[in-house]
C-alpha positions as CSV (number, residue, x, y, z in Angstrom):
1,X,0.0,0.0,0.0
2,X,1.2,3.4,-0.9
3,X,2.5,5.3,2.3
4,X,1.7,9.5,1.1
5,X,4.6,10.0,3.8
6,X,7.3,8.2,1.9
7,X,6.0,8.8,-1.5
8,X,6.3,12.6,-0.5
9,X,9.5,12.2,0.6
10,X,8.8,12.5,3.8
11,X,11.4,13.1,6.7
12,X,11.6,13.0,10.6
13,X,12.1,16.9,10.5
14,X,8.6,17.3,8.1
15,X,6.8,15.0,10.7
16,X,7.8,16.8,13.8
17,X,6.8,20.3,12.1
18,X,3.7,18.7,10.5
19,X,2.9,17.4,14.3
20,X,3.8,20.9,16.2
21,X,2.7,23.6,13.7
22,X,0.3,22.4,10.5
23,X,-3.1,22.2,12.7
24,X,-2.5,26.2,13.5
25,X,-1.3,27.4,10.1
26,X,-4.5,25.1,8.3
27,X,-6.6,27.3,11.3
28,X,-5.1,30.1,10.4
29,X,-5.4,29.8,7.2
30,X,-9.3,29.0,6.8
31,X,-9.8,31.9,9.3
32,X,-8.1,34.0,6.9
33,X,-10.2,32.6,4.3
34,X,-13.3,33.2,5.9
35,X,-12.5,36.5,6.7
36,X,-11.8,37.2,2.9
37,X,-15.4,36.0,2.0
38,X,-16.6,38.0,4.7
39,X,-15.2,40.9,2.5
40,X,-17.2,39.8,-0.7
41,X,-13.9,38.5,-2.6
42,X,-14.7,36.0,-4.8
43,X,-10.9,34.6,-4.4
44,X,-11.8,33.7,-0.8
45,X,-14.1,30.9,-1.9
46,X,-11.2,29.2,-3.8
47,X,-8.6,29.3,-0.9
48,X,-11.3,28.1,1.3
49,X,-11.9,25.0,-0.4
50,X,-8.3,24.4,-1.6
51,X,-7.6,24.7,2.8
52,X,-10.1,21.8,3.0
53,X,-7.8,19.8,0.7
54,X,-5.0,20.8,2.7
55,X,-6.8,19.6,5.6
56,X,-7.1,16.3,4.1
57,X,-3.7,15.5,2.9
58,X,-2.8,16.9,7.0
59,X,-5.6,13.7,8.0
60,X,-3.6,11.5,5.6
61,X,0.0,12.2,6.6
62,X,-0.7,12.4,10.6
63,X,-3.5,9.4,9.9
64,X,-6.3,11.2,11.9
65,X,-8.6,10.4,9.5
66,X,-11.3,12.0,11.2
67,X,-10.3,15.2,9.7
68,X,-11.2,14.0,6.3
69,X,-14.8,13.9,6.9
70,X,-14.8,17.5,8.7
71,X,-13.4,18.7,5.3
72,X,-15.6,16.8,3.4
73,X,-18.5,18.8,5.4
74,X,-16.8,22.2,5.4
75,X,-15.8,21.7,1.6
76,X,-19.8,20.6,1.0
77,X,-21.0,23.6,2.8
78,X,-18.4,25.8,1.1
79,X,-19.5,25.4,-2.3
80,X,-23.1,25.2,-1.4
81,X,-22.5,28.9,0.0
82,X,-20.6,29.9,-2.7
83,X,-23.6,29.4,-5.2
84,X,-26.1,30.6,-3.1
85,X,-23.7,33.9,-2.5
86,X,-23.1,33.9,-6.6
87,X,-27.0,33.8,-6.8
88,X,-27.4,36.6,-4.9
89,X,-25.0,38.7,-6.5
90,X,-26.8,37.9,-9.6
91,X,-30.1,39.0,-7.8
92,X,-32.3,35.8,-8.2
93,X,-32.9,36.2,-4.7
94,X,-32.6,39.5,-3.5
95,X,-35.2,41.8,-1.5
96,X,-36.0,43.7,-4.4
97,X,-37.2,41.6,-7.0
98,X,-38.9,39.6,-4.0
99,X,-41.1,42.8,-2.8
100,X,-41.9,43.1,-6.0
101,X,-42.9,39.8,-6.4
102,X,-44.8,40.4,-3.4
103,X,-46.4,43.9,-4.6
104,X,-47.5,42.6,-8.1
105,X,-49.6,40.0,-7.0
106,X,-51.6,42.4,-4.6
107,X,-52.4,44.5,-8.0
């Protein structure tokens, strides 16, 4: 079976870091992400989902596998957010064209 540790070339120095820093520098990172949606930048979706693949590959190498299914979720509700954000921007659903949904049936 394939080891991704060995096949990355993987050494006792990149385990110890990978053990004492990655967790905090993925947090970081999808914080940072967040915070860039927050601010309407459509960049910030990307980087958020690529730090949920990051997240996985961290499950693989320390083999806590449980972080592969909290990406999976985070990932799933990621993009789900990032089309119903797009949608918005594109004013499907916005207030406007629902009051006036609303108004034009009362006519």
């Amino acid at each position: 079976m394939f080891d991704l540790r060995t096949g990355l070339g993987y050494t006792k120095y990149m385990e110890q870091w990978v053990n004492d820093y990655a967790s905090w520098v993925l947090v970081l990172s999808g914080a940072a992400a967040m915070f860039t949606i927050g601010r309407k930048k459509r960049w910030g979706w990307l980087w958020f989902i690529f730090n949920e693949f990051m997240w996985t590959a961290y499950a693989l190498i320390t083999k806590q596998y449980g972080f592969i299914l909290g990406a999976i979720l985070y990932g799933a509700v990621g993009v789900k957010s990032y089309i119903r954000w797009k949608e918005l921007s594109l004013d499907k659903h916005s207030w406007n064209k629902f009051l006036r949904l609303v108004w034009s049936r009362n006519d």
